[in-house]
C-alpha positions as CSV (number, residue, x, y, z in Angstrom):
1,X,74.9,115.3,46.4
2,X,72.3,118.4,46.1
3,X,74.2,122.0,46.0
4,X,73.0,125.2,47.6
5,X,74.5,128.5,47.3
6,X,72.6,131.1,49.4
7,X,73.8,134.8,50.2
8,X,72.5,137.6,52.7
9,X,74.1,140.7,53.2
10,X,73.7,142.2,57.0
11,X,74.1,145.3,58.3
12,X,77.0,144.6,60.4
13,X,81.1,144.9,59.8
14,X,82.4,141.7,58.7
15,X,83.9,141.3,62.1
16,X,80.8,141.1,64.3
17,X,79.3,138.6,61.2
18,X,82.6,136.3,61.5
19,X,82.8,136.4,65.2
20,X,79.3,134.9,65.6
21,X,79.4,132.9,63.2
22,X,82.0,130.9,65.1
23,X,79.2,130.5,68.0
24,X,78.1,127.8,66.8
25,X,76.1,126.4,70.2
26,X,73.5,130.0,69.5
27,X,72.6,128.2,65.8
28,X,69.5,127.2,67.1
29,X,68.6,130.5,68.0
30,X,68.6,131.8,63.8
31,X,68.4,127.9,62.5
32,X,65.3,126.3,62.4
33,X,66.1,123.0,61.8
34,X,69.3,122.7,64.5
35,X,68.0,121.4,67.7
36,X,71.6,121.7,69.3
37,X,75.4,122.1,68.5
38,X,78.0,120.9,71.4
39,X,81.4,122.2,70.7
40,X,83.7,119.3,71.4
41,X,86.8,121.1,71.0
42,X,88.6,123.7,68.8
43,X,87.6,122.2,65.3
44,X,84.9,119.3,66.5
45,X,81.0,119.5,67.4
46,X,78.5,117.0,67.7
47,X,75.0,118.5,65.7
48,X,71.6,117.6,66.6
49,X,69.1,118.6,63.6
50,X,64.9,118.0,63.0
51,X,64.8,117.4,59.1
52,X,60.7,116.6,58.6
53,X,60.0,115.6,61.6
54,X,63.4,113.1,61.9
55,X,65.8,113.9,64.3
56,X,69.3,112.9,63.0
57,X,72.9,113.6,64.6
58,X,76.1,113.7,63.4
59,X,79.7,115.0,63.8
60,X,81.5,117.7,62.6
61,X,85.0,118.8,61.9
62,X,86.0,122.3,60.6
63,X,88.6,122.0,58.1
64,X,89.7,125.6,57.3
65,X,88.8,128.7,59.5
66,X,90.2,132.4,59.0
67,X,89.1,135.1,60.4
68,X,86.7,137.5,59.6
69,X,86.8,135.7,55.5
70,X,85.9,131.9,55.8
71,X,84.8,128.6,57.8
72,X,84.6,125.5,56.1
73,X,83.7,122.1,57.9
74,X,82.7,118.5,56.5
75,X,80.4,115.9,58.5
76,X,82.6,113.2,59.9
77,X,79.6,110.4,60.7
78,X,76.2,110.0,62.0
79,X,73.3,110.1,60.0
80,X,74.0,113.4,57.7
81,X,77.0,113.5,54.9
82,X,77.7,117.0,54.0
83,X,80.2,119.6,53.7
84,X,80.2,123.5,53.6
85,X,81.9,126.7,53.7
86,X,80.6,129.8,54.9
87,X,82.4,133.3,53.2
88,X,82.3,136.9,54.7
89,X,83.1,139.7,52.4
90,X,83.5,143.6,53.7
91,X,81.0,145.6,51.5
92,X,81.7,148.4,53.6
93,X,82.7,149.4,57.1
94,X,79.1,148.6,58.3
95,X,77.9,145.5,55.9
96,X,78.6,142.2,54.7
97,X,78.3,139.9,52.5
98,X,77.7,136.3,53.8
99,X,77.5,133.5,51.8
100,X,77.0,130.0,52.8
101,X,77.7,126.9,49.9
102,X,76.5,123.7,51.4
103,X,76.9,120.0,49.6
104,X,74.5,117.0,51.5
105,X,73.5,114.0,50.4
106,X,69.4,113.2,50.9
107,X,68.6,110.3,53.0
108,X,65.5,108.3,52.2
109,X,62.4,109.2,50.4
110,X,61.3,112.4,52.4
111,X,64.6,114.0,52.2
112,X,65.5,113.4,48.1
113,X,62.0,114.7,47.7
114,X,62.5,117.8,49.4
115,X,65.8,118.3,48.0
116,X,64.0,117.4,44.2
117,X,61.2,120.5,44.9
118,X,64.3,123.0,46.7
119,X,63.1,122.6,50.2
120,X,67.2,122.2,51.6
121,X,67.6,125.6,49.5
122,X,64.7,127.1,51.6
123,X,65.6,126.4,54.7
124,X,69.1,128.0,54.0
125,X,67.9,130.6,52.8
126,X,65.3,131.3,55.9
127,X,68.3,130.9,58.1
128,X,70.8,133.1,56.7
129,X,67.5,135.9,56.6
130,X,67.4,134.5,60.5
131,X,70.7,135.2,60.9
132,X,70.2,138.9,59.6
133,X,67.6,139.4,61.9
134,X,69.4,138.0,64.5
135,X,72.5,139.9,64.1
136,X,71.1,143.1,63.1
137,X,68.9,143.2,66.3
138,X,71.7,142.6,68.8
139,X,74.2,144.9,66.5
140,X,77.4,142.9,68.3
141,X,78.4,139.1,68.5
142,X,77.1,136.8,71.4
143,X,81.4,135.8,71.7
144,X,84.4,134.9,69.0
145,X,86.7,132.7,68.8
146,X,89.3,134.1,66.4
147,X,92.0,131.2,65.6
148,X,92.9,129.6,62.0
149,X,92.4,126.5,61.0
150,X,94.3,125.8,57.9
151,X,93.2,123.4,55.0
């Protein structure tokens, strides 16, 4: 398994960062490499990604969601085997902190070479700075969906 740890801080209260992150069907528009999300129900959604040039799917399930602090989630088949959680921290009433700490498992020789030269670190990277730019720009969330999910 190949560990990334990326953080951004935006220039939005914690709220408007949590509530979209829990869009998850606008990732493509700040993700690169999503092609699609479909949000099957309150803790399921079926991913469509483009790593190198392969598209691969997989499922979803979010294990632990609470508002405005954390989302965690952990693939549940397909072609991808990974797990992450994505924190918010107030830094003040206008900014957070977001940090996203993702475990995945490479698949085949294009995808343990990129995670050997830091290419899956990259690309999280480039989307949280997408994210930024994506929040920052609209200065409120596309929608929110508010519940807990508990561990």
């Amino acid at each position: 398994m190949v560990e990334i740890i990326e953080t951004i801080d935006v220039d939005v209260p914690v709220s408007v960062a949590y509530n979209q992150w829990t869009q998850f069907e606008t990732f493509p528009q700040f993700m690169d490499e999503v092609e699609s999300i479909t949000q099957i129900g309150d803790t399921h959604l079926h991913w469509k990604v483009r790593v190198g040039g392969a598209e691969r799917e997989f499922d979803a399930v979010i294990s632990e969601q609470s508002p405005d602090e954390r989302v965690a989630w952990t693939s549940t088949g397909g072609d991808t085997e990974h797990a992450g959680v994505v924190t918010f921290h107030k830094l003040n009433e206008a900014s957070t902190r977001v940090t996203v700490q993702l475990d995945w498992k490479p698949e085949g020789l294009l995808e343990h070479l990129g995670a050997a030269i830091g290419m899956g670190k990259h690309a999280v990277k480039k989307d949280l700075e997408n994210f930024k730019e994506f929040i920052e720009a609209r200065g409120t969330e596309t929608g929110e969906w508010r519940g807990n999910i508990d561990a």
